[in-house]
N, C-alpha and C positions, 0 to 999 in steps of 0.2 A: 630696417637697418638705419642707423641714427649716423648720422656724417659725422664727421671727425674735423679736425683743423689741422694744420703741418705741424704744430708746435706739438699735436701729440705723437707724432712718429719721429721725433727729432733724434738722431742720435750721433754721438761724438763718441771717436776712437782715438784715442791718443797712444802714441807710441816713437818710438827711439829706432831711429835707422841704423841696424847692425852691419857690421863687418860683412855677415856672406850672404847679405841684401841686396849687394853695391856690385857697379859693374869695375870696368876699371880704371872709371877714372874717381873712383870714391865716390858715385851719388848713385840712390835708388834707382834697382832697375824698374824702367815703368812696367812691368809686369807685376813686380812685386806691388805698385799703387795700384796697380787693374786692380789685384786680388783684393788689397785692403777697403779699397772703396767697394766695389761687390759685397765686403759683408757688413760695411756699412749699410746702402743701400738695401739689405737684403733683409735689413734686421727692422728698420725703418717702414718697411714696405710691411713685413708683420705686425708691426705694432698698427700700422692704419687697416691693415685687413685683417687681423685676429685667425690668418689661413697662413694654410703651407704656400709660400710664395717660390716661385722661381724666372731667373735672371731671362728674358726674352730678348732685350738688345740692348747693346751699348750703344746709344746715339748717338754720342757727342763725347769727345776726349780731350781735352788740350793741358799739353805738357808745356806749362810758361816758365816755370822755373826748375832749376837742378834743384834736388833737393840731399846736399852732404850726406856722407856720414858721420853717426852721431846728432843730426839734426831729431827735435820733438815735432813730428808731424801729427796733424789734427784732421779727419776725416768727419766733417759732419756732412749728414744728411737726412735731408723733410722728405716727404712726398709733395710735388707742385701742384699734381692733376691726379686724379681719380678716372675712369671711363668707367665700360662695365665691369669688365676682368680683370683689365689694366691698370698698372698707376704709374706713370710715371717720378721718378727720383731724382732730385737735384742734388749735384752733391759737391761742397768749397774743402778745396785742401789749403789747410795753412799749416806754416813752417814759423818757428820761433827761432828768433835770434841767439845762438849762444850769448855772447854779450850784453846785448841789451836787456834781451825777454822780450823784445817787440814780437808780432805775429804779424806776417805778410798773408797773402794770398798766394799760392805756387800755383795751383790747378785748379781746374775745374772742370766735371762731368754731369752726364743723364745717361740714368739708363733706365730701363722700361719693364719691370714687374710683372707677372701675371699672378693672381690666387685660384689656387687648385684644391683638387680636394684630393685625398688620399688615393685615390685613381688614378691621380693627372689632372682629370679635368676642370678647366676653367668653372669658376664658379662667381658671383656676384660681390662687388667689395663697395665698401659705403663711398658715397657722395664726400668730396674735400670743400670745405669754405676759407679760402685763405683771409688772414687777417690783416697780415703788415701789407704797406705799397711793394715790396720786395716780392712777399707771396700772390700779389695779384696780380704782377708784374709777368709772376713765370705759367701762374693761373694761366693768362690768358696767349700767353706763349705758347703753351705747350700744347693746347687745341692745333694752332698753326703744324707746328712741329710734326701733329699725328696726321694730320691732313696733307702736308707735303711726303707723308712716306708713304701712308696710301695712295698717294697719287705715282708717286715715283715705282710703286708695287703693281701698277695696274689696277689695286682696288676700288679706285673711287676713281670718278671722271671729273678731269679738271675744271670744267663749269659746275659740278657738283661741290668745291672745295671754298665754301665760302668765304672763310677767316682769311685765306690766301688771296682769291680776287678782291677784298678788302683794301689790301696791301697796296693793290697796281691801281684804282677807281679811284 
């Protein structure tokens, strides 16, 4: 199985925040950004495993900006980290300025992939090499990341959680 880079699971959704998107105060509801970044991620996560992929966790969510209605929101999403089954997805929302066209940052998420095979089950997904200081950045984040939940899961025992005693030594 040949590794892959981020930049081949890159994917961007762009899209226009309608009328009955919007809570009430006219900006998307974050469910509606759940949903949209899930099929970013989702499509992302296929492209780097070539398998039926399905959503296992949303790790991380943060809502920094309202995002209007009628604003152009942009969902992109790489895969950061690879394991066996797993990939983890990094995924940046940006909003565009009516006026200007400038493009902010609004949000940003991860969420956690598995590739399956017509069954269900877990099957094996390539190795990731990331490229830019950005992808190595979240590369070697994201080992921590898995390592703090299987700890917080009871699956691994915290002297076993290297990347993490790292942190504190």
């Amino acid at each position: 199985m040949q590794a892959r880079t981020p930049s081949e699971s890159k994917t961007i959704l762009t899209d226009l925040v309608l009328p009955s998107e919007t809570n009430p105060l006219n900006n998307l509801f974050g469910g509606e950004l759940l949903a949209r970044m899930d099929r970013a991620a989702s499509i992302a996560a296929r492209r780097h495993s070539r398998r039926i992929v399905v959503t296992a966790s949303v790790n991380h969510v943060a809502f920094n900006k309202m995002i209007p209605l009628g604003t152009v929101v942009t969902v992109e999403a790489k895969v950061s980290r690879a394991f066996k089954s797993s990939m983890e997805i990094y995924i940046d929302v940006w909003i565009e300025d009516r006026e200007s066209g400038i493009c902010s940052k609004a949000n940003e998420a991860i969420y956690t992939f598995v590739a399956v095979d017509e069954q269900g089950t877990p099957v094996p997904v390539p190795q990731l090499i990331p490229e830019t200081d950005q992808e190595k950045e979240r590369f070697n984040a994201a080992l921590r990341r898995k390592q703090l939940s299987l700890v917080l899961a009871g699956k691994m025992k915290p002297n076993d959680a290297t990347e993490l005693k790292a942190l504190f030594t």
